[in-house]
N, C-alpha and C positions, 0 to 999 in steps of 0.2 A: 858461349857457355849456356849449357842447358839449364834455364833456373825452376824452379816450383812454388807461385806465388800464394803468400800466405793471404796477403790483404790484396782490397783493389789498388792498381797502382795507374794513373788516367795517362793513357796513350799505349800501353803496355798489354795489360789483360786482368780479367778478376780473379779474384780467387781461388786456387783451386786448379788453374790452368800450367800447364808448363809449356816455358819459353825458352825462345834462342833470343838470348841479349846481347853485346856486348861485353868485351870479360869486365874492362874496368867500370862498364856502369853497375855490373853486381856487384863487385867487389867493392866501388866504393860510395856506393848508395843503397842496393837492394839488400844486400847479405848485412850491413852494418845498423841500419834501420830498421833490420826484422821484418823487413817487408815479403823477404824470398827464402829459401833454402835451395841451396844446389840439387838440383834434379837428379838425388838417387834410386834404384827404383824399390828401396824400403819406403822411400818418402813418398814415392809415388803412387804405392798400395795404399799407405796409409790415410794420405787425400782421399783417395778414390772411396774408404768403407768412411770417411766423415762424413763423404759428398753421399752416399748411402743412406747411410743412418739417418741423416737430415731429411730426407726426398722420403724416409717412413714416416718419421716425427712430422713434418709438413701434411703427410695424405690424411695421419690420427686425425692431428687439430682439424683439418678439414672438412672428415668422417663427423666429429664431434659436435663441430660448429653446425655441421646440414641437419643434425638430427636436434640440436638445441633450436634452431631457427622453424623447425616442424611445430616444436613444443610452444614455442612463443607465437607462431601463426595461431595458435585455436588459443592462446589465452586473452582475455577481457579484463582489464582491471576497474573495478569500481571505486571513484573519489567522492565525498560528499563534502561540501565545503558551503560556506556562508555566499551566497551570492545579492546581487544591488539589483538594480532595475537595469535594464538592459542584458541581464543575465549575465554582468559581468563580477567576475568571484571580488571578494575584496582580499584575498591573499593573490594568492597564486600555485600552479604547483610545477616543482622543477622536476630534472632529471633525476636529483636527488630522492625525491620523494617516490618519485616511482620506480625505484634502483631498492628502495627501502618497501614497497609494497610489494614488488617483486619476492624478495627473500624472507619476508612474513610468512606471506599466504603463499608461494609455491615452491619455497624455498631454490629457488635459482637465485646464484650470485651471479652478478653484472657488476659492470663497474659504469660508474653513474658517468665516467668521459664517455663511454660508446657507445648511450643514452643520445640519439641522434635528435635535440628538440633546438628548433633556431633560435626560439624565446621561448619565457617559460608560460606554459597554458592559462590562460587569465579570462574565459567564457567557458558554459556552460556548455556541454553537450558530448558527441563522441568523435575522435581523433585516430588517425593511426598515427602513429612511431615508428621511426626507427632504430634498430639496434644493429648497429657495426659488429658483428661478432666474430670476420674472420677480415682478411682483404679481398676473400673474393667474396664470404657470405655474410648478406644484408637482411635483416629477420625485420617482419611488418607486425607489428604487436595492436590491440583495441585500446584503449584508453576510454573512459565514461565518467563525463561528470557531472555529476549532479545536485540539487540544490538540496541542501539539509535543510534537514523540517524544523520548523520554527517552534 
């Protein structure tokens, strides 16, 4: 039986493919579990403009994220915080906070998860970041910290 998988299904094939199964393994797994639809070829048009639509929606974000990751290459953000001897700060600054200086001063939203910082910055000085903004585009941002005047 020729089926049309809706989900991945592991040994089988992903989504979106159609197969030659067995009858009673569609019938009493594949078709009953929503995992498949019988391979008609309405159904099979209709995969084909989802699988479409997606592979545009996918190039946008892509498009979007290259040209966000341009914007974030040329930007510099300036911190001024309390710092001790050593020139280490006595706070600290997270992901947060520069998710939040971000959307002040350039008004770009981020979301402070894709705010790439292993710990949060606790010295003095300049930094690059990273920001995860697609799965394949990784944006390099300045980061500047400096000691507030007493």
């Amino acid at each position: 039986m020729q089926v049309l998988l809706l989900k991945d299904v592991p040994g089988v094939g992903s989504a979106g493919q159609v197969k030659k199964v067995a009858d009673g393994y569609a019938r009493n797994r594949l078709l009953p579990q929503k995992l498949a639809v019988v391979a008609s070829e309405g159904a099979v048009k209709q995969a084909e403009a989802i699988k479409q639509a997606a592979a545009r929606r996918e190039a946008k974000t892509l498009g979007e994220a290259q040209e966000l990751a341009k914007l974030l290459a040329a930007t510099t953000l300036t911190f001024r915080a309390k710092a001790g001897e050593g020139d280490r700060l006595f706070g600290s600054i997270t992901s947060s906070d520069i998710a939040e200086r971000l959307a002040d001063e350039r008004r770009i939203m981020i979301d402070k998860r894709k705010i790439e910082l292993p710990a949060p910055i606790k010295e003095l000085g300049a930094r690059q970041v990273s920001v995860k903004l697609h799965p394949e585009v990784t944006a390099q941002m300045t980061v500047v910290i400096e000691r507030e005047p007493a």
